[in-house]
Structures are given as structure tokens and as C-alpha cells.
DOZA-156821 format. One line per field, with one value per residue (C-alpha): residue number from 1; residue in three letters; chain; x, y, z. Coordinates in steps of 0.1 Angstrom, whole numbers, padded with zeros to 4 digits, m for minus. Example, Ala and Ser with C-alpha at 12.3 -4.5 7.8 and 13.67 -1.06 7.14 Angstrom:
k (1 2)
r (Ala Ser)
c (A A)
x (0123 0137)
y (m0045 m0011)
z (0078 0071)
//
This chain:
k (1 2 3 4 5 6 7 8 9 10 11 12 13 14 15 16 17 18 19 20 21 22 23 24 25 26 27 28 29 30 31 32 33 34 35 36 37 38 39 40 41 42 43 44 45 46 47 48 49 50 51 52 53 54 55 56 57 58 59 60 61 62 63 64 65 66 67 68 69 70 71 72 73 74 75 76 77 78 79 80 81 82 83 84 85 86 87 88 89 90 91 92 93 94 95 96 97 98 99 100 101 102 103 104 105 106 107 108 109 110 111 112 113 114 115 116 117 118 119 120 121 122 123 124 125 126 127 128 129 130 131 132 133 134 135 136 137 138 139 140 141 142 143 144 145 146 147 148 149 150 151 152 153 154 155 156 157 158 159 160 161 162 163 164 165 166 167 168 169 170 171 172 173 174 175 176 177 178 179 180 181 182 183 184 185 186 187 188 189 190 191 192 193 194 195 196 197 198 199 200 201 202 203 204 205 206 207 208 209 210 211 212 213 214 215 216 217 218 219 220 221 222 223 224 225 226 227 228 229 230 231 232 233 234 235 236 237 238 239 240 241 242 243 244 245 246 247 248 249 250 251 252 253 254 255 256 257 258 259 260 261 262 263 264 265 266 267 268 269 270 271 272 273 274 275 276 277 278 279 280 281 282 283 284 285 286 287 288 289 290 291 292 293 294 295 296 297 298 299 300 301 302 303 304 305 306 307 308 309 310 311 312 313 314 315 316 317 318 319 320 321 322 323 324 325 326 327 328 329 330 331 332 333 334 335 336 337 338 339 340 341 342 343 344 345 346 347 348 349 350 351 352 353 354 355 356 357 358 359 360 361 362 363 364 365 366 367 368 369 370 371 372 373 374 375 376 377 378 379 380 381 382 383 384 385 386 387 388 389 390 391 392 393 394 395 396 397 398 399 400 401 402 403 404 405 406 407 408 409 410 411 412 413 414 415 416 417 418 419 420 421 422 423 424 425 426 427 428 429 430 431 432 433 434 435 436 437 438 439 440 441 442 443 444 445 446 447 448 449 450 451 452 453 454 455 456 457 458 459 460 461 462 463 464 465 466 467 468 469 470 471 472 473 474 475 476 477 478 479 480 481 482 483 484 485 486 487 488 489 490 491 492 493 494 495 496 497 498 499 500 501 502 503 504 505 506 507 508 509 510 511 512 513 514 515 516 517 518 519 520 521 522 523 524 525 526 527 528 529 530)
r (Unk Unk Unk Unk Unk Unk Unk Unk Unk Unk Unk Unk Unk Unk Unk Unk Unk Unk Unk Unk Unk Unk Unk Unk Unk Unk Unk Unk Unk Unk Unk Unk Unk Unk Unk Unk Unk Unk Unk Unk Unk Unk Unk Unk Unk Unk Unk Unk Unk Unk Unk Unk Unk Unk Unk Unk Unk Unk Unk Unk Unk Unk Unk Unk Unk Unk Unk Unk Unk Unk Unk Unk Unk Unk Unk Unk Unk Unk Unk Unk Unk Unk Unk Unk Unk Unk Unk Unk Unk Unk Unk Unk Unk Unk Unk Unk Unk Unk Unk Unk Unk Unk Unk Unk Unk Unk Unk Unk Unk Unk Unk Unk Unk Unk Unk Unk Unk Unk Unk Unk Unk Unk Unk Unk Unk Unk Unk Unk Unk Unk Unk Unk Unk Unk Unk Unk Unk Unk Unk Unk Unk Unk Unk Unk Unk Unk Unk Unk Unk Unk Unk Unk Unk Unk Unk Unk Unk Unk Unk Unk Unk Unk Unk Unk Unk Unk Unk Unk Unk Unk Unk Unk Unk Unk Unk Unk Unk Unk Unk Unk Unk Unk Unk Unk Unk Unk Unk Unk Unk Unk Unk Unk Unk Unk Unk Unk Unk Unk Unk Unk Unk Unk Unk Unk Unk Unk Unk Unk Unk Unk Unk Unk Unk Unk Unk Unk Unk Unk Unk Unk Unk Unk Unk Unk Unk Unk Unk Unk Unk Unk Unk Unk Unk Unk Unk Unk Unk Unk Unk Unk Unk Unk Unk Unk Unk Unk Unk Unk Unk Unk Unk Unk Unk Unk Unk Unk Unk Unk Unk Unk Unk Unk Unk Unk Unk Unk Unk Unk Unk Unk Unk Unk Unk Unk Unk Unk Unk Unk Unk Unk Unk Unk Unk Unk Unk Unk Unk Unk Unk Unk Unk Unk Unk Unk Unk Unk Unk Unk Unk Unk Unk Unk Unk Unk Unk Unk Unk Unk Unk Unk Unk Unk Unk Unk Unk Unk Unk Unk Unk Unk Unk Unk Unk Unk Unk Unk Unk Unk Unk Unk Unk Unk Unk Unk Unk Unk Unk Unk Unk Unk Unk Unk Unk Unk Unk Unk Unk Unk Unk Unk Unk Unk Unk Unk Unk Unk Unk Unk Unk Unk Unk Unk Unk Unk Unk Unk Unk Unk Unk Unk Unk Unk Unk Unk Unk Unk Unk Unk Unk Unk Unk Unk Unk Unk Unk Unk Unk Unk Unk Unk Unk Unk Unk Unk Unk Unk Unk Unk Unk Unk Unk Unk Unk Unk Unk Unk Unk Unk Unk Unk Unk Unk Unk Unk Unk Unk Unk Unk Unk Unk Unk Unk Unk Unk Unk Unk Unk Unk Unk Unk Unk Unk Unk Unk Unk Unk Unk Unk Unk Unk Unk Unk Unk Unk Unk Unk Unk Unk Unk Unk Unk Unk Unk Unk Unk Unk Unk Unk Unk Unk Unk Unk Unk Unk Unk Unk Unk Unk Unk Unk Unk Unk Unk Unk Unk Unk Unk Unk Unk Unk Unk Unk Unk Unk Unk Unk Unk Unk Unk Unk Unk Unk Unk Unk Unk Unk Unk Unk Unk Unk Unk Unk Unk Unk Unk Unk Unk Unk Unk Unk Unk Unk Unk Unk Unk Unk Unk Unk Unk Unk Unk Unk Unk Unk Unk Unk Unk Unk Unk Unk)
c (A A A A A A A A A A A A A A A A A A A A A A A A A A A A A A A A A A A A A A A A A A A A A A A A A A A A A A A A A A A A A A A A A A A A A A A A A A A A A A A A A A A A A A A A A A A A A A A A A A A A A A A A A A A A A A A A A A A A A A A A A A A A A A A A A A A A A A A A A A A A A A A A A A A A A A A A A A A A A A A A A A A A A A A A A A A A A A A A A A A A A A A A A A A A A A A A A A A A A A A A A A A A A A A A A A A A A A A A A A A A A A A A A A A A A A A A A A A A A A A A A A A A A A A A A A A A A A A A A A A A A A A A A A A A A A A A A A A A A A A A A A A A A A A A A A A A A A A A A A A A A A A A A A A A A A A A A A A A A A A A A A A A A A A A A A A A A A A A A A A A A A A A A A A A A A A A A A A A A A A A A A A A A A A A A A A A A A A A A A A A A A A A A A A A A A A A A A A A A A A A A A A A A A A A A A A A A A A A A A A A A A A A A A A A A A A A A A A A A A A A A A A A A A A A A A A A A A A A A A A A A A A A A A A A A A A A A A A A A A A A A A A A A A A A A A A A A A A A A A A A A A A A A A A A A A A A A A A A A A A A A A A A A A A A A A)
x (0127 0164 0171 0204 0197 0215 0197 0211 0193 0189 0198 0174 0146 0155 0165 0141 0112 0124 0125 0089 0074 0101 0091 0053 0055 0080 0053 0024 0042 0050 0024 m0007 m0034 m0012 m0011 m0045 m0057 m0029 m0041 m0080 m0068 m0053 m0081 m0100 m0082 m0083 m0110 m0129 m0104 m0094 m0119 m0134 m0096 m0101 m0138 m0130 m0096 m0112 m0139 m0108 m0093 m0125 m0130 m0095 m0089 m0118 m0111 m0075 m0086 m0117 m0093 m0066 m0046 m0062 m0042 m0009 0009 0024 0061 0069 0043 0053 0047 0016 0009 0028 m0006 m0035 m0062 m0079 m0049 m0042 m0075 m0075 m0041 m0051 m0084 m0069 m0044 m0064 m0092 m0096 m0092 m0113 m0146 m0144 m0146 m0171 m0190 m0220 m0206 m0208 m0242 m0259 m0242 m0258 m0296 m0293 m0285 m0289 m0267 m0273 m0311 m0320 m0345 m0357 m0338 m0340 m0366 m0367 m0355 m0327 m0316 m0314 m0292 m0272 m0263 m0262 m0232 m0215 m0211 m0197 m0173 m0159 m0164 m0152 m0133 m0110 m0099 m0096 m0070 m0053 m0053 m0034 m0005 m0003 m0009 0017 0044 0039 0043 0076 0090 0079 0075 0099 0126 0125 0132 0102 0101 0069 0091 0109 0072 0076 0107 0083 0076 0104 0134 0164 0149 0127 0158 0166 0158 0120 0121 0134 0108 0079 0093 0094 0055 0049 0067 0051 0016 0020 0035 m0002 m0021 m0009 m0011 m0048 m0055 m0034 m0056 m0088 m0079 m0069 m0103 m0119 m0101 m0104 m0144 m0143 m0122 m0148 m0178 m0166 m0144 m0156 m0126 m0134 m0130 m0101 m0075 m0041 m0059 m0059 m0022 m0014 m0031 m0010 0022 0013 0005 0036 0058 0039 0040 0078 0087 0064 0085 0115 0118 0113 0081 0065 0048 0033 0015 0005 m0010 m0026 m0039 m0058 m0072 m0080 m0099 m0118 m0126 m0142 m0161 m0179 m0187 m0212 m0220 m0234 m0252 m0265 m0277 m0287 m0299 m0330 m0316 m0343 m0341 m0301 m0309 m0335 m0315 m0287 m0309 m0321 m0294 m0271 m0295 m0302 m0260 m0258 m0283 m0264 m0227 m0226 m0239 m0226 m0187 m0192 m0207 m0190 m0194 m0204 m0241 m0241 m0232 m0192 m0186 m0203 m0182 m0149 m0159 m0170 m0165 m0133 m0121 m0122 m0104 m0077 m0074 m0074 m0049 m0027 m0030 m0022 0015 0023 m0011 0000 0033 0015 m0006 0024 0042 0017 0002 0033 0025 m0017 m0031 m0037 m0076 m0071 m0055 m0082 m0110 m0090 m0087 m0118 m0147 m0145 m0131 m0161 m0186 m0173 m0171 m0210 m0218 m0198 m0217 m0252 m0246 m0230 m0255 m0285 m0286 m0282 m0308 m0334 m0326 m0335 m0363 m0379 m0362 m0341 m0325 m0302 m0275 m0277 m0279 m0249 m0226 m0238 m0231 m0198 m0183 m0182 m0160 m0185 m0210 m0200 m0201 m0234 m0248 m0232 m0248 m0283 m0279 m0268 m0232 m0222 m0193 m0177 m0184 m0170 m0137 m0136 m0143 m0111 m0093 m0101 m0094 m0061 m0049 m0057 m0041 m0010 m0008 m0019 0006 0033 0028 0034 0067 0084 0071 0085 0118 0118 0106 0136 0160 0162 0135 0149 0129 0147 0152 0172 0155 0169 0150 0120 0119 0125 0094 0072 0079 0074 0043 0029 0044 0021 m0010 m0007 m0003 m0030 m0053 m0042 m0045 m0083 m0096 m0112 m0112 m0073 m0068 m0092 m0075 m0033 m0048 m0067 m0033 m0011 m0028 m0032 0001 0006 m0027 m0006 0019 m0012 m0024 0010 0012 m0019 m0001 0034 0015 m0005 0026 0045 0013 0012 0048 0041 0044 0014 0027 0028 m0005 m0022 m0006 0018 0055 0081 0116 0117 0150 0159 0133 0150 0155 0128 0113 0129 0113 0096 0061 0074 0103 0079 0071 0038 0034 0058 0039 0002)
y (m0080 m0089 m0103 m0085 m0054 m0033 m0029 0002 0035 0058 0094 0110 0098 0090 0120 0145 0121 0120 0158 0163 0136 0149 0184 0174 0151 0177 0207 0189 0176 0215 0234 0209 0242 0258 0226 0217 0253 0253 0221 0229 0262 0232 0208 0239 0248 0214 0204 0235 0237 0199 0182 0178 0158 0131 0120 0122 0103 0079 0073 0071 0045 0022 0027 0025 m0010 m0023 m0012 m0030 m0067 m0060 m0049 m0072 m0063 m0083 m0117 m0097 m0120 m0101 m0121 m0141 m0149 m0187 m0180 m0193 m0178 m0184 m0190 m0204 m0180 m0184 m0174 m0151 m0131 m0135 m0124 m0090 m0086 m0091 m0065 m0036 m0033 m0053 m0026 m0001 m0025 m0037 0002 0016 m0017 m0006 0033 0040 0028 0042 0075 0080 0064 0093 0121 0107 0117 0155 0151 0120 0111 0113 0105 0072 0058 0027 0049 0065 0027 0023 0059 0047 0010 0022 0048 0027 0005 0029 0041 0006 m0014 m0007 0028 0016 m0015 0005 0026 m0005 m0022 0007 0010 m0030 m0037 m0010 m0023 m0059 m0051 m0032 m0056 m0089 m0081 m0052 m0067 m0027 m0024 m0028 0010 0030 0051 0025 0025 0058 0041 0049 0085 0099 0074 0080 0107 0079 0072 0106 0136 0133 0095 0103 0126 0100 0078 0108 0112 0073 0073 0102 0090 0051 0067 0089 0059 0038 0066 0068 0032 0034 0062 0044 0008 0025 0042 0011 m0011 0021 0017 m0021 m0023 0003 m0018 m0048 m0034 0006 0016 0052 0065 0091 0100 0090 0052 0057 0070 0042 0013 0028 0025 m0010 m0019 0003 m0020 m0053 m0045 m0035 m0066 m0089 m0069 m0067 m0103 m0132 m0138 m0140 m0175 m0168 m0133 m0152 m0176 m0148 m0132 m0163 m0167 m0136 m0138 m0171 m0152 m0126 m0148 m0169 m0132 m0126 m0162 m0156 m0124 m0142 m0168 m0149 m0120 m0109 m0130 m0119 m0085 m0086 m0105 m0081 m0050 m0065 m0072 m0037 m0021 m0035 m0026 0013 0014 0000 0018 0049 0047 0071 0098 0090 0088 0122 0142 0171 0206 0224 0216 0192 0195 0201 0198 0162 0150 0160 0144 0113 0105 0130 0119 0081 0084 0105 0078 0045 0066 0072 0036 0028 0025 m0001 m0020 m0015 m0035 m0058 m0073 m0069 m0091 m0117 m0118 m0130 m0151 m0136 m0121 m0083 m0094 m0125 m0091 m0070 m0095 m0105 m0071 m0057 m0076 m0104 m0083 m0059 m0087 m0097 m0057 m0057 m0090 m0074 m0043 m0057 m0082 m0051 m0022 m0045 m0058 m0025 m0009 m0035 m0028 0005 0001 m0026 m0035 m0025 0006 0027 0024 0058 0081 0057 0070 0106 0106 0084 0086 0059 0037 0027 0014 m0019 m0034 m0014 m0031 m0069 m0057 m0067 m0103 m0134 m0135 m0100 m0100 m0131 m0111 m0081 m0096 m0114 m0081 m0062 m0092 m0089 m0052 m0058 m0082 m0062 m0031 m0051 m0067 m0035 m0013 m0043 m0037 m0002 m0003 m0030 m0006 0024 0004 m0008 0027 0044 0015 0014 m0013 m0037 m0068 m0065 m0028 m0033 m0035 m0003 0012 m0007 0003 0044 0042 0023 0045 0075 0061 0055 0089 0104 0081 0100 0138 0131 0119 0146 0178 0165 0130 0116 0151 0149 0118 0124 0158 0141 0119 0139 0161 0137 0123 0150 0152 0112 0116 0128 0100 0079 0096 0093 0058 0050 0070 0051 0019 0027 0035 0002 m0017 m0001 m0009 m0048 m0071 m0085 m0122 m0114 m0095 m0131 m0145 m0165 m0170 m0144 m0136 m0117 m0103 m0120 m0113 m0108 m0139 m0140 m0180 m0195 m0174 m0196 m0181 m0175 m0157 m0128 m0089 m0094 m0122 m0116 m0082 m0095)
z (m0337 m0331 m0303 m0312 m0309 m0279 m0249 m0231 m0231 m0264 m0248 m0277 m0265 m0224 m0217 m0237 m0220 m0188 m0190 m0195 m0173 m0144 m0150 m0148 m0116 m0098 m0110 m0096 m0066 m0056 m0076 m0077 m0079 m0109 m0126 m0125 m0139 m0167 m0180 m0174 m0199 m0221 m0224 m0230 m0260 m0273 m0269 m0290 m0314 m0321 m0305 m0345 m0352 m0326 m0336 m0371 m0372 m0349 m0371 m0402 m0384 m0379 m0425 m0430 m0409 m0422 m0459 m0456 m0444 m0472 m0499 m0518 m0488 m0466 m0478 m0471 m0445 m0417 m0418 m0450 m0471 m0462 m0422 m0404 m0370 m0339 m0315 m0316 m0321 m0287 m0268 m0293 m0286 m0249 m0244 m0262 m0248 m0215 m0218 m0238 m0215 m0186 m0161 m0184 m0180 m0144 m0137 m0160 m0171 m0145 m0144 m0177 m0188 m0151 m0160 m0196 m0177 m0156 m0175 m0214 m0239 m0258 m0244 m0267 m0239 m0207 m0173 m0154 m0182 m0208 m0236 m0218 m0209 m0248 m0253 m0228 m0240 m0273 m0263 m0238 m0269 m0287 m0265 m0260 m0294 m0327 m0327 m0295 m0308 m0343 m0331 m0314 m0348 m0367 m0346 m0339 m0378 m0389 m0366 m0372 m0407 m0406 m0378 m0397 m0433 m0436 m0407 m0394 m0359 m0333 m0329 m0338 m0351 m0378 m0395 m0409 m0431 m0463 m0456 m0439 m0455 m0435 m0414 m0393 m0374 m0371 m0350 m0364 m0356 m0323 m0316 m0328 m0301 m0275 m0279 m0280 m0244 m0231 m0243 m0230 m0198 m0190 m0207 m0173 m0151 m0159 m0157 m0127 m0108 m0116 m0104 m0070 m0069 m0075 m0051 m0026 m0031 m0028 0001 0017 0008 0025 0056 0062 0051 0041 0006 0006 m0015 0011 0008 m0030 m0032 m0007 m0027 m0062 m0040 m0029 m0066 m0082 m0060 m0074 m0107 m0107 m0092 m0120 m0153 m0137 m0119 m0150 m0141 m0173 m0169 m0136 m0150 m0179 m0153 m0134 m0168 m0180 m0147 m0145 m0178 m0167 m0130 m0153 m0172 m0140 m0126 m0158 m0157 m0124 m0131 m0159 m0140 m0109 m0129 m0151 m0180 m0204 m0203 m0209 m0241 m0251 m0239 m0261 m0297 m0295 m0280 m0312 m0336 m0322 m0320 m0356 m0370 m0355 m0358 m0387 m0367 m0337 m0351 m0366 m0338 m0329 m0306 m0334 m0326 m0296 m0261 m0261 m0226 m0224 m0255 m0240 m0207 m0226 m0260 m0270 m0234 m0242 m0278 m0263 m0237 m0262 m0282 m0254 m0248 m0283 m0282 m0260 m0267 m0303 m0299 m0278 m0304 m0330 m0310 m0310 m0344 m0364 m0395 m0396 m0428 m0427 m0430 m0400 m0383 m0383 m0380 m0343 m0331 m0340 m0345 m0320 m0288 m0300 m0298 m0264 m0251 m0262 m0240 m0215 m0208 m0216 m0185 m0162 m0170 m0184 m0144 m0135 m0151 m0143 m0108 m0113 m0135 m0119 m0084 m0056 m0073 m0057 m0077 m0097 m0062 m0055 m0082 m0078 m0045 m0043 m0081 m0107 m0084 m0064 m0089 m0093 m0055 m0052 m0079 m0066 m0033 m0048 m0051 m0033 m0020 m0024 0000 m0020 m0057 m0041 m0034 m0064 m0080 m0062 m0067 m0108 m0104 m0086 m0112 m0140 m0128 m0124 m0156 m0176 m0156 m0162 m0198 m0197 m0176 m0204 m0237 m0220 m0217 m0247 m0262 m0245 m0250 m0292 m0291 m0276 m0265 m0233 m0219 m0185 m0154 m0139 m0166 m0165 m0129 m0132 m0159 m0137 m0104 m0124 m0136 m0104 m0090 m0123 m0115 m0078 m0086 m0116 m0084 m0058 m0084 m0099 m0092 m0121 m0140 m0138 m0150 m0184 m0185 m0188 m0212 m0232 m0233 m0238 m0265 m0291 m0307 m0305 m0325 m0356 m0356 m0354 m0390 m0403 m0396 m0421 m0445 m0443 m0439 m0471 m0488 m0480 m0494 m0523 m0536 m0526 m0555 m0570 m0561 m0521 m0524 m0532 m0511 m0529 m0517 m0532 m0520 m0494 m0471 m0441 m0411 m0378 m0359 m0337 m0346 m0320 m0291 m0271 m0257 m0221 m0236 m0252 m0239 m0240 m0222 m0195 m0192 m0200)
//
């Protein structure tokens, strides 16, 4: 990445996005009814006629990954083959994990699994019973293991490559080089970079409209609040201003402080549950509930409307690949960023497996307690979310035990944090994005992308609720879905012409990375947007 590189706006890709996102807020600002029916007719339309493209190029990306840090690959260094990596792996894995999903499991760790125990999954058992608990572990783990950090680990492995091997700019667009040649910086490159923008931009507004939900619930639970939608659009302006002021201000080594401790805040909530909690049924739930998902990935990766329930697969599964590809772009450069000097097969091992492992932990804690509270105590919990939404489920759960009122403001406090540091993310990429990749984008600009985030994150709430916001990512991931396929290719490509000698692993010359050695670690996107 050079440090070099100029920082003001790239009109191809500013204006055409700004454009589109303008015309979009503007439309749903004046038109919120017309809006929401043209893109209900849209998710329609994509969802039976593409819906088959997302599951099967998810489950591509899951082989292909895989195949790479298996294959001879897998000792390709990402830098020179003389580089070692720039952070120790601990901090290396937190600082993704914290960044890729933290929001994502606060609100659906309990939701999700309580969703699929009341109404199971394509009938595969009975409501509310010990088998449906199973269905629903079982597909709460896929939804949030393997394919999502899959998709993360293309995009982050193909740019890392390109910036760090290849010395290409840190543009999404710069890793279609192979395939495109001189046409990657071009009006097709341009275009690649337009659809990266617009997909990271409905990514955060997403994440955006579902922390305020959350915080809204919490924030009822403990003061009577009310649960409306002016609290929710309040709470994203409150946060919109928060997270402007961390990318903008040079504050990079107090988010990273909040991050980690965020991270560790995380951990002592499922410490307590785990301690407070029916400890041996979460074990149990999570040995059979690994085994029933492993012993059913195949299936489960290649399910499609063609003879299952379509409406539940766009509302779940199709929903939550749109959404991790949507996410992909910034989360992608992210973890580029911070895996200089790792082997392709170190790569893939980091972004896959072990955040997996700790997303399975993670949800047998949340919805194990929760269906035992169901199964055998207090209950409650499912009439809960039906009535209230998926917001809710959390603090009704925390209810149950010892000092809810404390866990329930740690929880908003967790939520809070998150949605800050994920929407922080978001605002630098997008200036980067629109800034010719620059490690810097201006703060003007960081500051238009993050307003109009939170301006999208409010109209997305006002025309829909939840529906909305699955419905703009769903949307606004289906043509970033393509550059997503055509980043395996180009990535392929570049593998294939590597020497035998940097395939082992062995040094061999290689041209002049940019100068990016002596960053220090307070100096980099991800952390000051982490």
C-alpha cells in the first residue's frame, strides 16, 4: 500500500456512487411506500431467479479457500517470500473477529437459535421440542461459521496478494490485474470499485439499523423506554455522530483499546452464563449439535427453492450470504491489512477455522441457555421474540438469572461499542474506496460516507424494519457477488504463473513491495477503525 499514493477523491467512482446512494436516501426520504414495494418486486425477482447463485458460490468459496491453503499454494507468502508476519497471531485473530461479527452475534446469538426452535427449519421437526433445538443449533451454525468467514477470506486473501506480493494498489479493483490487464484501472475497474462502495455502504447501514434496535430494546428493559422507531433513528444519530468523530479524529489507539475490551467484556458475559447457566447441557448441545451440522453441510450448502421453502431461505440463509457479501469489501481489506507476511494456508486457517470454532462456542452458550429455559425452566423467551422482534431476545433471556440489570447494560454497552467500531470501519473503506485507495481518504470524505450511512441505516428502518434492512442487502449484494467470482478467477490466475521457487516457499526476486514496513500498528486502517 503506498503511503504515496494521492488522497483526494477519484470522480469515477465518487460521483457515480454518490449518485445512487443520494438518489436512494432522497427516494426513501420522500417516497418511503414506493421504495419499499419496488424493492419487495426486486428481492422477489432475485431471490427466485438467483437465489441458486448465492448458495452455490457461497458454498464455492468455502472448497475453493480451503482447496488453496491444502494445495501447494498454501506455502505462498502474502509479501516476499522472506517476510514473516507483522502481528502476533492472537491479536491478529481478535482484531478480525472483532470487526466481522461482533454486532452480528450480540443480536441474533439468542434470536437466531429461538427463531429456528419455534418454527424449525423446512419442517425437519417439531416446534418448541429437543429435536427442533438440534435443527436450530445446527443452522444457526451454519449461518455464522464457515461460509461467512469464507467469503471474508477471498476478498482479504485476493487483496493481500496483489497489495503485498504483486505491489498493486489496495483497491479491489487492482486484483483483477490478471484478468482484465490494463482494463482494471479502467472504466470496468472503476465500476468494480463503484459496487464495492455501494455494497460496504448497505453492509453498515444494516449493521447500523440492528444495533439501534438492540440498544432501543435494552434501553426499554432497564428504563421503560418504549420501543419505537423515532428512539431507534435517534440512537443511529447519536451513534452516526460517535463514530464520525472516532475515523475522523486520530483516535486509533483508544478504539483499539475499546475493541479489546470489548472483546474480553464479551468473553466474561459467556463466562458467566457458563457458570451461572446449565453448563452441561451447553456441552452436550454443542457435541451433537457439531456432529448433526457436520454431518450436514453438504446438503445444507446446496439447498435451494427448487424443493424447499423459498421464502424462509431468502429471509434466512440467502438473506445472511447477501449480507456477509455485502460486508465483504471493507472486512476484506481489513484482514488484508493485517495479515502481511502469513502463508496463503496460515491465511485461511486464521480466517476460517478458528473464528468458526469460536462463532460455535458462541451460540451454543447464547441459544443452549436459551433453550434450556424453555425446555426445562422459566421460558418465555420465544412469546418474547414473537411478540417484540429479535431485539429483544437477549435481555429477556439475561432476565432469568442473577444480576440482570448489570448484564443488560453490559450488553448495550457491548452492543454500543460494536456498532461504533463496525460502522467506523465502514466510513474509512468507503474513503479509501472513493479516494484511489489511499490509506488515508480525507476526513471530509470519511465524514459524507458515514452520514450517508447513517441517513441509509434510517430510511432502511422507517420504510421496513428488519425486512428493509435484509431487503438493501440482499440488493446490494447481487452484482458485488460477481466481482466476488471474478476475484477467485484473477486470484487463480496470479497463482498459477508463480514460480516454482516462491511456491515452496523459498526466497526468489521479487519487485519492490510498496513501502509500507515501517507502519507502526497505531498508524494502520484497521486498527484506527477496529
Amino acid at each position: 500500500m503506498e503511503r504515496s499514493r494521492p488522497s483526494g477523491i477519484d470522480p469515477a467512482v465518487f460521483w457515480p456512487a454518490m449518485f445512487i446512494i443520494l438518489g436512494f436516501v432522497g427516494w426513501g426520504t420522500v417516497f418511503p411506500e414506493s421504495l419499499s414495494a419496488v424493492s419487495k418486486t426486486v428481492l422477489d425477482a432475485i431471490i427466485a431467479d438467483f437465489g441458486w447463485s448465492f448458495v452455490f458460490s457461497s458454498a464455492g468459496f468455502v472448497v475453493f479457500a480451503l482447496f488453496l491453503a491444502m494445495s501447494r499454494f498454501g506455502k505462498i507468502r502474502l509479501g516476499q517470500d522472506d517476510e514473516r508476519p507483522e502481528f502476533r497471531t492472537a491479536s491478529w485473530i481478535c482484531m478480525m473477529f472483532s470487526v466481522g461479527m461482533g454486532i452480528g452475534l450480540m443480536f441474533w446469538g439468542v434470536a437466531e437459535p429461538i427463531y429456528h426452535f419455534a418454527d424449525p427449519p423446512h419442517g425437519q421437526a417439531e416446534p418448541r421440542t429437543l429435536e427442533a433445538a438440534l435443527v436450530a443449533m445446527k443452522y444457526s451454525y451454519f449461518h455464522w461459521a464457515l461460509h461467512p468467514w469464507a467469503i471474508y477470506a477471498v476478498v482479504g486473501l485476493a487483496i493481500a496478494y496483489f497489495t503485498f506480493r504483486k505491489g498493486k494498489s489496495n483497491l479491489i479493483s487492482a486484483a483483477f490485474t490478471p484478468i482484465l490487464g490494463e482494463a482494471a484501472s479502467g472504466p470496468i475497474g472503476k465500476a468494480i470499485d463503484v459496487l464495492a462502495l455501494i455494497a460496504t455502504l448497505f453492509g453498515t447501514a444494516t449493521s447500523l439499523g440492528l444495533g439501534a434496535q438492540q440498544i432501543n430494546s435494552g434501553m426499554n428493559f432497564l428504563w421503560g423506554t418504549g420501543v419505537s422507531n423515532a428512539i431507534a433513528l435517534a440512537i443511529i444519530g447519536v451513534m452516526t455522530v460517535l463514530f464520525i468523530l472516532s475515523a475522523v479524529s486520530g483516535v486509533g489507539k483508544g478504539i483499539q483499546f475499546l475493541s479489546n475490551m470489548n472483546m474480553i467484556i464479551a468473553m466474561l458475559l459467556l463466562v458467566f452464563l457458563v457458570c451461572i447457566g446449565p453448563t452441561i447441557f451447553m456441552f452436550n448441545t454443542f457435541t451433537e449439535s457439531l456432529g448433526f451440522y457436520l454431518s450436514d453441510l453438504v446438503s445444507m450448502s446446496l439447498r435451494t427453492a427448487a424443493f424447499s421453502d423459498g421464502k424462509w431461505l431468502g429471509n434466512w440463509t440467502i438473506f445472511y450470504w447477501a449480507w456477509w457479501i455485502s460486508w465483504a469489501p471493507f472486512v476484506g481489506v481489513f484482514i488484508a491489512r493485517i495479515s502481511r507476511g502469513r502463508t496463503i494456508k496460515e491465511f485461511v486457517i486464521g480466517v476460517i477455522l478458528i473464528p468458526s470454532g469460536v462463532t460455535f462456542i458462541w451460540f451454543t452458550i447464547m441459544g443452549g441457555t436459551a433453550f434450556h429455559s424453555e425446555l426445562f425452566g422459566a421460558g418465555g423467551i420465544v412469546e418474547a421474540v414473537t411478540k417484540e422482534g429479535a431485539a429483544v431476545s437477549l435481555f429477556t433471556l439475561l432476565a432469568q438469572y442473577p444480576f440482570a440489570w448489570l448484564t443488560s447494560l453490559t450488553a448495550i454497552f457491548l452492543v454500543a461499542i460494536f456498532f461504533i467500531s463496525g460502522a467506523d470501519a465502514g466510513a474509512v473503506v468507503m474513503g479509501m474506496l472513493s479516494s484511489r485507495g489511499t490509506l488515508e481518504p480525507k476526513p471530509g470524505v470519511v465524514v459524507l460516507w458515514g452520514v450517508l450511512a447513517g441517513a441509509s441505516a434510517a430510511v432502511l428502518l422507517v420504510m421496513g424494519g428488519l425486512q428493509g434492512l435484509q431487503t438493501a442487502s440482499i440488493i446490494a449484494a447481487a452484482p458485488f457477488l460477481l466481482v466476488m467470482i471474478g476475484l477467485c478467477f484473477s486470484l487463480w490466475h496470479a497463482l498459477l504463473d508463480e514460480p516454482e521457487e516462491g511456491r515452496a516457499g523459498r526466497p526468489v526476486p521479487t519487485s519492490a513491495m510498496p513501502g509500507t514496513g515501517d507502519v507502526e500498528a497505531s498508524e494502520l486502517v484497521p486498527e484506527a477503525a477496529s
